[in-house]
mmCIF file of the N, C-alpha and C atoms, coordinates in Angstrom:
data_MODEL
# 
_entry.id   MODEL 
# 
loop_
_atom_site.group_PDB 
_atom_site.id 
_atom_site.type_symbol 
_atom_site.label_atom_id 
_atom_site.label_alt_id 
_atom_site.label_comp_id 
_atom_site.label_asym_id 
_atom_site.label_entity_id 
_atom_site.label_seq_id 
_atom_site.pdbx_PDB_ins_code 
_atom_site.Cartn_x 
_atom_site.Cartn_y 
_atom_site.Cartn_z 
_atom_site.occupancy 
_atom_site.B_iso_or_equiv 
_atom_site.pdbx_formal_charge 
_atom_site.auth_seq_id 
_atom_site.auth_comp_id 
_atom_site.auth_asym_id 
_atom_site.auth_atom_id 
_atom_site.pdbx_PDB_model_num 
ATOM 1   N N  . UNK A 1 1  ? 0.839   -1.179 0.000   1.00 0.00 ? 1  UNK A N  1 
ATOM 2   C CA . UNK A 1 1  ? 0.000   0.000  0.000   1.00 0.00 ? 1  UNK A CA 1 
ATOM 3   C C  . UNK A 1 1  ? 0.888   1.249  0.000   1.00 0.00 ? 1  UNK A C  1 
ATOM 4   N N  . UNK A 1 2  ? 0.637   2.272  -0.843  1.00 0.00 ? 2  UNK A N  1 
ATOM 5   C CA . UNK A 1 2  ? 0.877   3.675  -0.992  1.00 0.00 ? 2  UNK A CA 1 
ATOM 6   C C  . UNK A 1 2  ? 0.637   4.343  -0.059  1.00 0.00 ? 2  UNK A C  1 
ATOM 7   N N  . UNK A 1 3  ? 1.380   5.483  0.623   1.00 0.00 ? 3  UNK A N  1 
ATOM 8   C CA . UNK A 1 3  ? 0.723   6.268  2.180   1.00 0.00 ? 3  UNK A CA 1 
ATOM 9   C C  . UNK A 1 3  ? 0.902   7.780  1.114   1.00 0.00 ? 3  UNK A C  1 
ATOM 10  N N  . UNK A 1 4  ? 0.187   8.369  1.043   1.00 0.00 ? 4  UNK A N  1 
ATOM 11  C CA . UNK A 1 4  ? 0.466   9.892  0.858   1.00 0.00 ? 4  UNK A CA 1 
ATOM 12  C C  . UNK A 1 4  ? -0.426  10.877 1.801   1.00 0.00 ? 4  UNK A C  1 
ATOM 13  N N  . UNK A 1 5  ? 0.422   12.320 1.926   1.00 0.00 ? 5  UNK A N  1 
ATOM 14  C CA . UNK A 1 5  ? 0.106   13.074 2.609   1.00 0.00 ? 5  UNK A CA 1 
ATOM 15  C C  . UNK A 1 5  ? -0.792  14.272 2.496   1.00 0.00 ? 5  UNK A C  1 
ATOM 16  N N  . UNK A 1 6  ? -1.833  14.835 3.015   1.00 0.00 ? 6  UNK A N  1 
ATOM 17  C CA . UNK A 1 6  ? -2.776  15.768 2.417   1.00 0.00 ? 6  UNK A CA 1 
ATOM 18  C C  . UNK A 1 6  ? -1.811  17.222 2.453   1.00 0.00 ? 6  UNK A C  1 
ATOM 19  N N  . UNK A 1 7  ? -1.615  17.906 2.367   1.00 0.00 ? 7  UNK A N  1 
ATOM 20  C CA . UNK A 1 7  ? -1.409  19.465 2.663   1.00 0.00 ? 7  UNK A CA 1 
ATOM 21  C C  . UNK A 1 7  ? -1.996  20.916 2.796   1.00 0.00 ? 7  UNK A C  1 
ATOM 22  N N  . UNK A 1 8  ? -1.876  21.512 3.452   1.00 0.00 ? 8  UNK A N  1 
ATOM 23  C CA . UNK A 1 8  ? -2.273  22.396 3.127   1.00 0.00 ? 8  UNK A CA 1 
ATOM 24  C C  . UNK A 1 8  ? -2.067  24.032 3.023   1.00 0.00 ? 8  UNK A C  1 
ATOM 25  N N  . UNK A 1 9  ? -2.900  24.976 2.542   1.00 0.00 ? 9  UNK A N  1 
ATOM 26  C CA . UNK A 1 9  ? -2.038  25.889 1.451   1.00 0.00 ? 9  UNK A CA 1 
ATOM 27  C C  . UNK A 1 9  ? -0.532  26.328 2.052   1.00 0.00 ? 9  UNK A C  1 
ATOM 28  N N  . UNK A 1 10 ? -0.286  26.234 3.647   1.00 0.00 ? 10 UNK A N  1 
ATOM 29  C CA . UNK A 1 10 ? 0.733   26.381 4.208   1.00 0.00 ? 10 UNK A CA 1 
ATOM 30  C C  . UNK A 1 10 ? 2.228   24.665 4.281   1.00 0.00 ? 10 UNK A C  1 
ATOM 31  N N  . UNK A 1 11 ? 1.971   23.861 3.663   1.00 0.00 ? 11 UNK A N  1 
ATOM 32  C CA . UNK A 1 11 ? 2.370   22.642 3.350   1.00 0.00 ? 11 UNK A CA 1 
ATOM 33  C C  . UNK A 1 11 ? 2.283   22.019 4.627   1.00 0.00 ? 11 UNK A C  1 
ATOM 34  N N  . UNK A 1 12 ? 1.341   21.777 5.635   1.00 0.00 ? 12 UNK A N  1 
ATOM 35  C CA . UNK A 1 12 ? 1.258   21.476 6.762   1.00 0.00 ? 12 UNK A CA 1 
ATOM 36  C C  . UNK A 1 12 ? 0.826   20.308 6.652   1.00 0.00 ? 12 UNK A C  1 
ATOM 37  N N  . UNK A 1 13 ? 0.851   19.067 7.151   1.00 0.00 ? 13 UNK A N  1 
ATOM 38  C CA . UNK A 1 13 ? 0.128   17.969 6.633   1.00 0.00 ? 13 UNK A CA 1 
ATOM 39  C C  . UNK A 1 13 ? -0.834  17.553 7.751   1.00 0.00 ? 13 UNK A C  1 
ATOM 40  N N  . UNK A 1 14 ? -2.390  17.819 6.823   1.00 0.00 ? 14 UNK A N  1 
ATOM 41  C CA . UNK A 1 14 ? -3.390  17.747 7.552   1.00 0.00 ? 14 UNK A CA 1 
ATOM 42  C C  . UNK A 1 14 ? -4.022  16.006 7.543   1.00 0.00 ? 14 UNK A C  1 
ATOM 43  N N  . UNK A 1 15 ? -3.484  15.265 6.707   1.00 0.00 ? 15 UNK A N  1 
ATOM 44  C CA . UNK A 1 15 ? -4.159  13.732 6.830   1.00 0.00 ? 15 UNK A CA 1 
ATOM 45  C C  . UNK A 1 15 ? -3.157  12.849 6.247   1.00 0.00 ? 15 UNK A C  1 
ATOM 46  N N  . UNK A 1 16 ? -3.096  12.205 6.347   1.00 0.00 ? 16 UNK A N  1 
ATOM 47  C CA . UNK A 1 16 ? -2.799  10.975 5.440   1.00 0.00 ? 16 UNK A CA 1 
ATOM 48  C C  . UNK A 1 16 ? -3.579  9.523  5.100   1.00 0.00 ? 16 UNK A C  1 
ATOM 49  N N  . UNK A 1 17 ? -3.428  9.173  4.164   1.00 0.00 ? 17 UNK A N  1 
ATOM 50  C CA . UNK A 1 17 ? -4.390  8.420  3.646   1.00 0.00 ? 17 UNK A CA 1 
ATOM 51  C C  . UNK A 1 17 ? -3.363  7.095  2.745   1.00 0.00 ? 17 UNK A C  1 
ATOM 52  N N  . UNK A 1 18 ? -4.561  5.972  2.901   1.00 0.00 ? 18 UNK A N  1 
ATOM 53  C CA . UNK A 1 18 ? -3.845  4.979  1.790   1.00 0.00 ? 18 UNK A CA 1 
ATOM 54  C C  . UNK A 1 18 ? -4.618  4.801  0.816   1.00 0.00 ? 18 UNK A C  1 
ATOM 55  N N  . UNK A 1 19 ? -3.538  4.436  -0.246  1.00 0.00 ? 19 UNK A N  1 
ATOM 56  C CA . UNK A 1 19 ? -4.205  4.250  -1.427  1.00 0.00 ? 19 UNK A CA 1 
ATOM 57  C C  . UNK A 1 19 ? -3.593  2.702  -2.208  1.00 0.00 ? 19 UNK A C  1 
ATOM 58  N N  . UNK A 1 20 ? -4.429  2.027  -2.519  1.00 0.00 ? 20 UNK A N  1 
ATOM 59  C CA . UNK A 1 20 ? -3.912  0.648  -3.528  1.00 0.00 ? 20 UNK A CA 1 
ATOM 60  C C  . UNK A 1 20 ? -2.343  1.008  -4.560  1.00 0.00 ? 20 UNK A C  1 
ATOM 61  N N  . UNK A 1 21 ? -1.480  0.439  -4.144  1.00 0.00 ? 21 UNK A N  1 
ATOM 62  C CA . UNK A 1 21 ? -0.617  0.445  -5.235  1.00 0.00 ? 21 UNK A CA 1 
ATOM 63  C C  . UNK A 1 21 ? -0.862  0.561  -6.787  1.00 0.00 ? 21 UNK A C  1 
ATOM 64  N N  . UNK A 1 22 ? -1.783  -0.418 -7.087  1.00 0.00 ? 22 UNK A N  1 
ATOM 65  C CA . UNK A 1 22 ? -2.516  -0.712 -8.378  1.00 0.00 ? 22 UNK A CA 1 
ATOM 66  C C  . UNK A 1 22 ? -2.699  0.468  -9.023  1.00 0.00 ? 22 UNK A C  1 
ATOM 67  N N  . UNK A 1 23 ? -2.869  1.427  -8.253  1.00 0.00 ? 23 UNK A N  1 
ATOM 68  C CA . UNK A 1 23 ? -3.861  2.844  -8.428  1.00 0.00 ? 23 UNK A CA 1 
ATOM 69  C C  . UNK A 1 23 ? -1.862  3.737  -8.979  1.00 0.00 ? 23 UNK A C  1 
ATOM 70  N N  . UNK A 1 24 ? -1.285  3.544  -8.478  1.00 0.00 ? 24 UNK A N  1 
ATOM 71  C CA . UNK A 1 24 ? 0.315   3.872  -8.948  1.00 0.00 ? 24 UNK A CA 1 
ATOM 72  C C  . UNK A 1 24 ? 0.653   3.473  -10.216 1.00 0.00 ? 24 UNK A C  1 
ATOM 73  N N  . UNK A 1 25 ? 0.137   2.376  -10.518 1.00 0.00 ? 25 UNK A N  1 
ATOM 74  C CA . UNK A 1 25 ? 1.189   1.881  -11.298 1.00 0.00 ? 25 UNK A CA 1 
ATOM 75  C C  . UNK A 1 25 ? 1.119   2.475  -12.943 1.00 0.00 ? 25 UNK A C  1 
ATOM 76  N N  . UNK A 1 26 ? 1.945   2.546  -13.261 1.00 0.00 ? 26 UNK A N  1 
ATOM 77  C CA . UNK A 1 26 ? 2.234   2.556  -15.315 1.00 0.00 ? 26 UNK A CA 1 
ATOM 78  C C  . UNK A 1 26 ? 3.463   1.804  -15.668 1.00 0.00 ? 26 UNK A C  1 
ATOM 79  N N  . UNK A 1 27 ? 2.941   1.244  -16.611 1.00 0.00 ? 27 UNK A N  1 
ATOM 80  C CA . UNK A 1 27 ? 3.539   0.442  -17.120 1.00 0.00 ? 27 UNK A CA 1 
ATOM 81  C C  . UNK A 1 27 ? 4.319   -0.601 -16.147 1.00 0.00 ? 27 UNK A C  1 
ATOM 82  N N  . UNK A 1 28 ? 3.716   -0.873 -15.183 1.00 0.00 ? 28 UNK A N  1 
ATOM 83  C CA . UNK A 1 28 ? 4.136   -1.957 -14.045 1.00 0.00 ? 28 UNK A CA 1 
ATOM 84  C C  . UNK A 1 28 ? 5.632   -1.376 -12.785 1.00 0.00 ? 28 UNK A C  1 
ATOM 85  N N  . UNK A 1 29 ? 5.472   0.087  -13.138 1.00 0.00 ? 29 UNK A N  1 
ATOM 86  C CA . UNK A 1 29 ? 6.140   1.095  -12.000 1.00 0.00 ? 29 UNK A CA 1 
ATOM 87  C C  . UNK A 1 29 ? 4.898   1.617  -11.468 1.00 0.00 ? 29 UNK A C  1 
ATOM 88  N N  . UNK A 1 30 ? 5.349   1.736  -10.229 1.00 0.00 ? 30 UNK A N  1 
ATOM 89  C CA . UNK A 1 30 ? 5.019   2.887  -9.334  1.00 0.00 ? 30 UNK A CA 1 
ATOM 90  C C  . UNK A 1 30 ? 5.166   4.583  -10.109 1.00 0.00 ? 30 UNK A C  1 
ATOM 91  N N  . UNK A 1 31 ? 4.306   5.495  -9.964  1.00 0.00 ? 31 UNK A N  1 
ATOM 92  C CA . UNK A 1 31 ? 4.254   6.564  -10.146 1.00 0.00 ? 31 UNK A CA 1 
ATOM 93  C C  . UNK A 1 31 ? 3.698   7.842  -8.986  1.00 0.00 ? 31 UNK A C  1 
ATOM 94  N N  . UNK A 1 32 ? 4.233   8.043  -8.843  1.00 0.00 ? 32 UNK A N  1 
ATOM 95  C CA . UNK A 1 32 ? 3.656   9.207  -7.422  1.00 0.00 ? 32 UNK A CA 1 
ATOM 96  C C  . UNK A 1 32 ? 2.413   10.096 -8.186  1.00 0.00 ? 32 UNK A C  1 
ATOM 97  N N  . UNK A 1 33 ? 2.696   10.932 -9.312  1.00 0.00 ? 33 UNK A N  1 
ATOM 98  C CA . UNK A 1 33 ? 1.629   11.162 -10.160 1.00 0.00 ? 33 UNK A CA 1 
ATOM 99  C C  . UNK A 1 33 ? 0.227   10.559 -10.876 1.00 0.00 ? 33 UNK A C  1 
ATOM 100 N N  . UNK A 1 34 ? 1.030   9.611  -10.703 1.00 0.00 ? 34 UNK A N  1 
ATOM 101 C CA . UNK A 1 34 ? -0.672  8.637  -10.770 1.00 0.00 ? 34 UNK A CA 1 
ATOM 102 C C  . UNK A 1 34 ? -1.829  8.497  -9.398  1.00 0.00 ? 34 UNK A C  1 
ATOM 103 N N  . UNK A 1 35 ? -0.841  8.779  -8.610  1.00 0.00 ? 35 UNK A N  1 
ATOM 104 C CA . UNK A 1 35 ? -1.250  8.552  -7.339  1.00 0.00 ? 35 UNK A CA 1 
ATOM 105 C C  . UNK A 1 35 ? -2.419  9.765  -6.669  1.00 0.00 ? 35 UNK A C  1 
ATOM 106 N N  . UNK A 1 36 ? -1.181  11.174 -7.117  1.00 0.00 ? 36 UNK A N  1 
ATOM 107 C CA . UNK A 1 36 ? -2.014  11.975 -7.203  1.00 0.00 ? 36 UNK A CA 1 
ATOM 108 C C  . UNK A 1 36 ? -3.338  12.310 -8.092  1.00 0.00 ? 36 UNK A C  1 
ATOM 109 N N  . UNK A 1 37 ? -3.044  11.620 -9.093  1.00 0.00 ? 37 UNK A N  1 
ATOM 110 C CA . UNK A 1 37 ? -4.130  12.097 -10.074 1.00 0.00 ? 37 UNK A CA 1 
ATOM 111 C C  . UNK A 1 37 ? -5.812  11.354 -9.447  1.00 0.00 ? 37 UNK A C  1 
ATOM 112 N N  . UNK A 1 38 ? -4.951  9.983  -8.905  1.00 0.00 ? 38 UNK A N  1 
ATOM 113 C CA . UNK A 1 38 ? -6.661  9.217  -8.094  1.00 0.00 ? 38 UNK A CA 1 
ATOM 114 C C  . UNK A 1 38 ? -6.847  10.026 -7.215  1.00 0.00 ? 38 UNK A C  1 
ATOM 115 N N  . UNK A 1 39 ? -6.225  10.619 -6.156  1.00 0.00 ? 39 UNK A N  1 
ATOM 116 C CA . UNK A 1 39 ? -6.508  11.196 -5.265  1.00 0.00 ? 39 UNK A CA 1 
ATOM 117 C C  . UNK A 1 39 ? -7.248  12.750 -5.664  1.00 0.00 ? 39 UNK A C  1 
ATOM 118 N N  . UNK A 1 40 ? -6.988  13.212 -6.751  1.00 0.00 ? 40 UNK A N  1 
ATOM 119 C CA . UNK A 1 40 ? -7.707  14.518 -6.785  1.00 0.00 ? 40 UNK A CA 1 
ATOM 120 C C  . UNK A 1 40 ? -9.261  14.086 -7.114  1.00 0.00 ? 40 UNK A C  1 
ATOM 121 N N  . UNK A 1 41 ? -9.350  13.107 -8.161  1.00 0.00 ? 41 UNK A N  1 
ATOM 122 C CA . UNK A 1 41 ? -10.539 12.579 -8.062  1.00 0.00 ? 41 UNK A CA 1 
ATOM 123 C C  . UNK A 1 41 ? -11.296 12.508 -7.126  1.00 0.00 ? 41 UNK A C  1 
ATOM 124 N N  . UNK A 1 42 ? -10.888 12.136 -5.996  1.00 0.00 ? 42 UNK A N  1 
ATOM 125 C CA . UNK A 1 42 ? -11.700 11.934 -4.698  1.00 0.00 ? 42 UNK A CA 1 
ATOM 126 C C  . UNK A 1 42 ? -12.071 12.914 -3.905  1.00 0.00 ? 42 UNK A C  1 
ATOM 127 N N  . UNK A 1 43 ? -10.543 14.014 -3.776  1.00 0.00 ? 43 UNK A N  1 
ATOM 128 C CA . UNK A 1 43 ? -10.416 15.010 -2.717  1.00 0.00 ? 43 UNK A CA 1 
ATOM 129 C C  . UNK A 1 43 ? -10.611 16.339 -4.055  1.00 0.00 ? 43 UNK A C  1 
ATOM 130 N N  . UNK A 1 44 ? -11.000 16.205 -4.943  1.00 0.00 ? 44 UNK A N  1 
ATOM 131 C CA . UNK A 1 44 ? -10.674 17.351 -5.430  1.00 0.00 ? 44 UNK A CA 1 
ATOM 132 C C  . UNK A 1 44 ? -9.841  18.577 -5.357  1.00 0.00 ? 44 UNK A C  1 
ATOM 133 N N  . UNK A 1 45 ? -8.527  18.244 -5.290  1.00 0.00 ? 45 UNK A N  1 
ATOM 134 C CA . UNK A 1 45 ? -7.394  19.394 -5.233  1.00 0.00 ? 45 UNK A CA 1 
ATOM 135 C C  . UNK A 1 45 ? -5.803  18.002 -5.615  1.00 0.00 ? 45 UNK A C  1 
ATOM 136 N N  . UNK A 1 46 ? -5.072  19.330 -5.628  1.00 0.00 ? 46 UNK A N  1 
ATOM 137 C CA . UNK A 1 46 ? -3.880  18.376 -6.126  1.00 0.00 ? 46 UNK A CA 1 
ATOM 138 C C  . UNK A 1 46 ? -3.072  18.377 -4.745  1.00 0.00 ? 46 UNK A C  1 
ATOM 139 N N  . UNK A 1 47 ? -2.789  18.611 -3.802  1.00 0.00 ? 47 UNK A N  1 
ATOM 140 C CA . UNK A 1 47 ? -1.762  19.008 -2.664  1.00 0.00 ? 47 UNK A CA 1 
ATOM 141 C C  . UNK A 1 47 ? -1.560  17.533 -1.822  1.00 0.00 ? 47 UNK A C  1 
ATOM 142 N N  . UNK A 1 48 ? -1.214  16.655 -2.797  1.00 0.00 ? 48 UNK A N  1 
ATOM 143 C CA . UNK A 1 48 ? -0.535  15.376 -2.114  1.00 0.00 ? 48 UNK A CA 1 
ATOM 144 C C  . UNK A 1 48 ? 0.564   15.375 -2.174  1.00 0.00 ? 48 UNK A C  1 
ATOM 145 N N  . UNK A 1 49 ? 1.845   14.519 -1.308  1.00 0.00 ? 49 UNK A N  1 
ATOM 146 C CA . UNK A 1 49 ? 2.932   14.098 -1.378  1.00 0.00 ? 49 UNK A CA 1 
ATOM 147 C C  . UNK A 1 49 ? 2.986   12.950 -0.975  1.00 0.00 ? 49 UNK A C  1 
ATOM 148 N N  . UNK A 1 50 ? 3.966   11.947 -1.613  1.00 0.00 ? 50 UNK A N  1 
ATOM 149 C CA . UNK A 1 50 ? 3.873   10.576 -0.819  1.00 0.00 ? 50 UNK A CA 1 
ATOM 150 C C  . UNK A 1 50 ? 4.823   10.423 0.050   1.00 0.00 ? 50 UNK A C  1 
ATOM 151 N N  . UNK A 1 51 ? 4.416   9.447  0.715   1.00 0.00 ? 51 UNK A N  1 
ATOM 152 C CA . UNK A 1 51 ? 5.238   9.574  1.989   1.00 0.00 ? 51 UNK A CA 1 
ATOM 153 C C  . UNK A 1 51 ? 5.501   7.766  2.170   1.00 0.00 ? 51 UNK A C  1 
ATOM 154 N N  . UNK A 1 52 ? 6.621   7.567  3.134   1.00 0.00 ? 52 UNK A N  1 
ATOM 155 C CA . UNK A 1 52 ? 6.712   6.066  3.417   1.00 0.00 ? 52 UNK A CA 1 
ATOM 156 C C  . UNK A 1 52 ? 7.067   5.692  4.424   1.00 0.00 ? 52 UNK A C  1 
ATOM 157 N N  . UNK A 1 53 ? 6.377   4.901  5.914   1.00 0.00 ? 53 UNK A N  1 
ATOM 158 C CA . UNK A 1 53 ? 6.785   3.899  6.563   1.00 0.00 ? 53 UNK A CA 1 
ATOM 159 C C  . UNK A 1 53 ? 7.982   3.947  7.103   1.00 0.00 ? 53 UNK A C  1 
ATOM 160 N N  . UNK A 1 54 ? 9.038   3.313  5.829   1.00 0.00 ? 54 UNK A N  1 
ATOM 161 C CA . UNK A 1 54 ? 10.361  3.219  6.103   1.00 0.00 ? 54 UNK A CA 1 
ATOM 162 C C  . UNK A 1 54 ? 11.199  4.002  6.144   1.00 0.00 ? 54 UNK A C  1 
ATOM 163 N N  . UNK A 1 55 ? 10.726  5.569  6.055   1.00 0.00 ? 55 UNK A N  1 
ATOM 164 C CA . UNK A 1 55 ? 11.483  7.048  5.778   1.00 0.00 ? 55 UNK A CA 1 
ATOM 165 C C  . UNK A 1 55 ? 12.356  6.877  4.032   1.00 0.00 ? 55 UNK A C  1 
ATOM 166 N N  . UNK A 1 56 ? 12.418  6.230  3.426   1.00 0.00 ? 56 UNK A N  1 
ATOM 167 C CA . UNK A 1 56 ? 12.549  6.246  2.194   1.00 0.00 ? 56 UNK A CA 1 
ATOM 168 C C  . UNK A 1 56 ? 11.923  7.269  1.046   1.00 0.00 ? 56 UNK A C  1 
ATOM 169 N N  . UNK A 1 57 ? 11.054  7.484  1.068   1.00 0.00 ? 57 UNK A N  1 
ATOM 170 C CA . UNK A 1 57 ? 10.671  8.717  0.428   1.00 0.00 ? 57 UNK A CA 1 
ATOM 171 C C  . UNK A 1 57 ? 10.420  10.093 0.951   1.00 0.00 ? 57 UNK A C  1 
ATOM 172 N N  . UNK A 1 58 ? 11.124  10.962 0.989   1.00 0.00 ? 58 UNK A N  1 
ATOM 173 C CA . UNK A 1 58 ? 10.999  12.563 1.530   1.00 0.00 ? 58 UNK A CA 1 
ATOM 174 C C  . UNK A 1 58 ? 11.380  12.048 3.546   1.00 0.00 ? 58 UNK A C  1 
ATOM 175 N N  . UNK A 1 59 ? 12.420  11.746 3.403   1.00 0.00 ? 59 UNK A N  1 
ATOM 176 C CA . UNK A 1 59 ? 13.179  11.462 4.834   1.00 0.00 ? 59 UNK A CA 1 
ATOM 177 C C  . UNK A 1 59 ? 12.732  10.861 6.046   1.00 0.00 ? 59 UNK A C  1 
ATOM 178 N N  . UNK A 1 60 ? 11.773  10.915 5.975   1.00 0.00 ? 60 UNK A N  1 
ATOM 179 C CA . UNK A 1 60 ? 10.616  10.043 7.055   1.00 0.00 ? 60 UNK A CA 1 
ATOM 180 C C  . UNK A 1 60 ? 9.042   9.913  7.000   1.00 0.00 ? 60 UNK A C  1 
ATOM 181 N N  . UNK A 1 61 ? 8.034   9.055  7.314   1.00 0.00 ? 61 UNK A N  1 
ATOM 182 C CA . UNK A 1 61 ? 6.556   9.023  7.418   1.00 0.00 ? 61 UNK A CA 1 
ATOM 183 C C  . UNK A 1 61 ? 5.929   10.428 7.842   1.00 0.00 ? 61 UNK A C  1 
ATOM 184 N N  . UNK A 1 62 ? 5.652   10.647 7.149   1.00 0.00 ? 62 UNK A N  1 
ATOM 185 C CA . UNK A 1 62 ? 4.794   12.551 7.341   1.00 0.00 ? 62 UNK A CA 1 
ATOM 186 C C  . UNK A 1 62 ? 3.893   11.717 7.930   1.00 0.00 ? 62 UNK A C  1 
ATOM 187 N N  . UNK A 1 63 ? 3.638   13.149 9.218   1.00 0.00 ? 63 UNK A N  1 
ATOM 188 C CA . UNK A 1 63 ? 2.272   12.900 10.358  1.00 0.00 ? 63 UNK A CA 1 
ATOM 189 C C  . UNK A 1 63 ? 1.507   14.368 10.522  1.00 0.00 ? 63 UNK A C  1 
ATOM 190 N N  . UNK A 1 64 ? 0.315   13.974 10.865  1.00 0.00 ? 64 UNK A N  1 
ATOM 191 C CA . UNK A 1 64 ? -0.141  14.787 10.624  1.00 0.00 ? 64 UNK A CA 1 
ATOM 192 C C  . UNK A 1 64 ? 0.605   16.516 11.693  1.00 0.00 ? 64 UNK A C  1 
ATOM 193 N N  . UNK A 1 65 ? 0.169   17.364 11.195  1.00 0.00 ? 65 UNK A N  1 
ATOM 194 C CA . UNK A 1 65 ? 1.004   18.817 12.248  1.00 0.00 ? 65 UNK A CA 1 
ATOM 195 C C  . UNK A 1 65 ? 2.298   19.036 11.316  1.00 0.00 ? 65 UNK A C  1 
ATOM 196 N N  . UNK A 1 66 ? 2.822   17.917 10.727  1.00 0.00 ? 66 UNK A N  1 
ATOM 197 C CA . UNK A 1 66 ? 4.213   18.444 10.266  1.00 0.00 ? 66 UNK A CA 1 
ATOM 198 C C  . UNK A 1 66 ? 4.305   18.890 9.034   1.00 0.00 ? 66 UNK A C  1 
ATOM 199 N N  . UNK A 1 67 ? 5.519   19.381 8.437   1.00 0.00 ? 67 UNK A N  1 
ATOM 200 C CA . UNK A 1 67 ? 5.482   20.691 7.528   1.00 0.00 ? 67 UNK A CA 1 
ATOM 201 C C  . UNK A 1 67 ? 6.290   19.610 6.736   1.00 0.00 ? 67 UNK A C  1 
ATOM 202 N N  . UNK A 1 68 ? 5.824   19.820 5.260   1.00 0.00 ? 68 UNK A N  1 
ATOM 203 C CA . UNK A 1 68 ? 6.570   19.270 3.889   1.00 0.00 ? 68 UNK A CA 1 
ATOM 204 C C  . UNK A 1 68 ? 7.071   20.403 3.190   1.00 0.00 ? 68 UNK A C  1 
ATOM 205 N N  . UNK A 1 69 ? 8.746   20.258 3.428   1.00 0.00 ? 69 UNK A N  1 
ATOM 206 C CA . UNK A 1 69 ? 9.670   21.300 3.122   1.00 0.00 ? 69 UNK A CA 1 
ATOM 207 C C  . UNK A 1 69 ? 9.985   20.854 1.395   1.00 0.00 ? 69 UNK A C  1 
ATOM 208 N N  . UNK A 1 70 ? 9.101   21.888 0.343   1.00 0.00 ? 70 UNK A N  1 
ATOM 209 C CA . UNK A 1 70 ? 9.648   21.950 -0.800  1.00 0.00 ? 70 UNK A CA 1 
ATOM 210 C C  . UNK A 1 70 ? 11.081  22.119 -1.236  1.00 0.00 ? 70 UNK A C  1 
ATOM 211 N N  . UNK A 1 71 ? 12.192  22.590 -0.770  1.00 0.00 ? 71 UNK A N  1 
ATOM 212 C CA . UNK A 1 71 ? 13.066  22.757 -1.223  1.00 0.00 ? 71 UNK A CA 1 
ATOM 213 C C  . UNK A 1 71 ? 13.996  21.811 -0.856  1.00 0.00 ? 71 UNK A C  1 
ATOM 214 N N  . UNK A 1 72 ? 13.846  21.579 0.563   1.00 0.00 ? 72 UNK A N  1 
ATOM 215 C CA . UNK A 1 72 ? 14.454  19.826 0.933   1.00 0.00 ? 72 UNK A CA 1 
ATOM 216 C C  . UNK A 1 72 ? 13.557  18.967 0.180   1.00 0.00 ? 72 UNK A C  1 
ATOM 217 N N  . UNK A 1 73 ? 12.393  18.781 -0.412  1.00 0.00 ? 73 UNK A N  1 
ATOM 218 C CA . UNK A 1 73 ? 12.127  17.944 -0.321  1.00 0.00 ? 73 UNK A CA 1 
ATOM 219 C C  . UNK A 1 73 ? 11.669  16.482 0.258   1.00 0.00 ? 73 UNK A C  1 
ATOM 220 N N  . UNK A 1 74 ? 11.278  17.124 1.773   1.00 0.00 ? 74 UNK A N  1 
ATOM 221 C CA . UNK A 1 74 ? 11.313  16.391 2.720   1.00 0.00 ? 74 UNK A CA 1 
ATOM 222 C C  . UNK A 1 74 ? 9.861   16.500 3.944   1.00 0.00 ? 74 UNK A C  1 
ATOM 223 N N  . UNK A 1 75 ? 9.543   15.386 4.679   1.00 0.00 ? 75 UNK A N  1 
ATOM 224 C CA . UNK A 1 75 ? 8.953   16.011 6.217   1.00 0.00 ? 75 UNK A CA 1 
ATOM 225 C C  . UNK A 1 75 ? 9.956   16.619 7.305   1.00 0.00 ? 75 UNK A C  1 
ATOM 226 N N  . UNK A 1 76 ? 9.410   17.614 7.986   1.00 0.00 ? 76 UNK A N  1 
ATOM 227 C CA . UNK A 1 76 ? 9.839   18.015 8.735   1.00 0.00 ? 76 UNK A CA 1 
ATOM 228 C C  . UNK A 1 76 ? 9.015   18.119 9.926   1.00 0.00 ? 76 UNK A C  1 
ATOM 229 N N  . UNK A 1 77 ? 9.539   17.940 11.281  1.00 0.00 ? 77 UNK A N  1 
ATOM 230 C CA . UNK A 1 77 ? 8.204   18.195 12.259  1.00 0.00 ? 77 UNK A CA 1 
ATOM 231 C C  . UNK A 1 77 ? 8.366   19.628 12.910  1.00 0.00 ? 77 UNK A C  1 
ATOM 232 N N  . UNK A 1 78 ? 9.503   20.578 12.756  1.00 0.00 ? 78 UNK A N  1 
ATOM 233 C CA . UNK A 1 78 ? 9.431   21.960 13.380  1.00 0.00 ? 78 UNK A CA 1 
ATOM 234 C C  . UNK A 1 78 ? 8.404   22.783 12.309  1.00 0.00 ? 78 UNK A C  1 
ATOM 235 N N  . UNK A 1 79 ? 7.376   23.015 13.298  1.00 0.00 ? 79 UNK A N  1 
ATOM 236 C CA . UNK A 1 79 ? 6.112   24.067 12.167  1.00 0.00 ? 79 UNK A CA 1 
ATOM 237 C C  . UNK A 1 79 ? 6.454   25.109 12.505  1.00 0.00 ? 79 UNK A C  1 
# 
């Protein structure tokens, strides 16, 4: 399963949610953009990031309160 993070207009992360891998995939990769694209469907807006478990994607599991630093590229928990 996929974990991505909600944001908001301040990059604060207000939820996180799972989504089916299946829902990722092209051409039998993973795509973070695909990911987003189901998710706007649902939530109507684009302000996801994915996030992972194992801190492998964007430095650690985004929770909710913490700030997704665009220029690192990363979670951060100082808001």
């Amino acid at each position: 399963m996929a974990h991505f993070a909600e944001l908001d207009e301040n990059n604060i992360v207000t939820k996180v949610v799972v989504v089916n891998n299946d829902e990722l995939l092209v051409n039998g990769v993973e795509n973070e953009s695909r990911g987003i694209e189901f998710l706007e469907l649902l939530f109507h807006h684009r302000r996801w990031k994915q996030t992972s478990y194992n801190g492998n994607i964007r430095g650690r599991y985004a929770g909710i309160g913490m700030k997704y630093d665009a220029v690192a590229d990363e979670f951060v928990a100082d808001c």
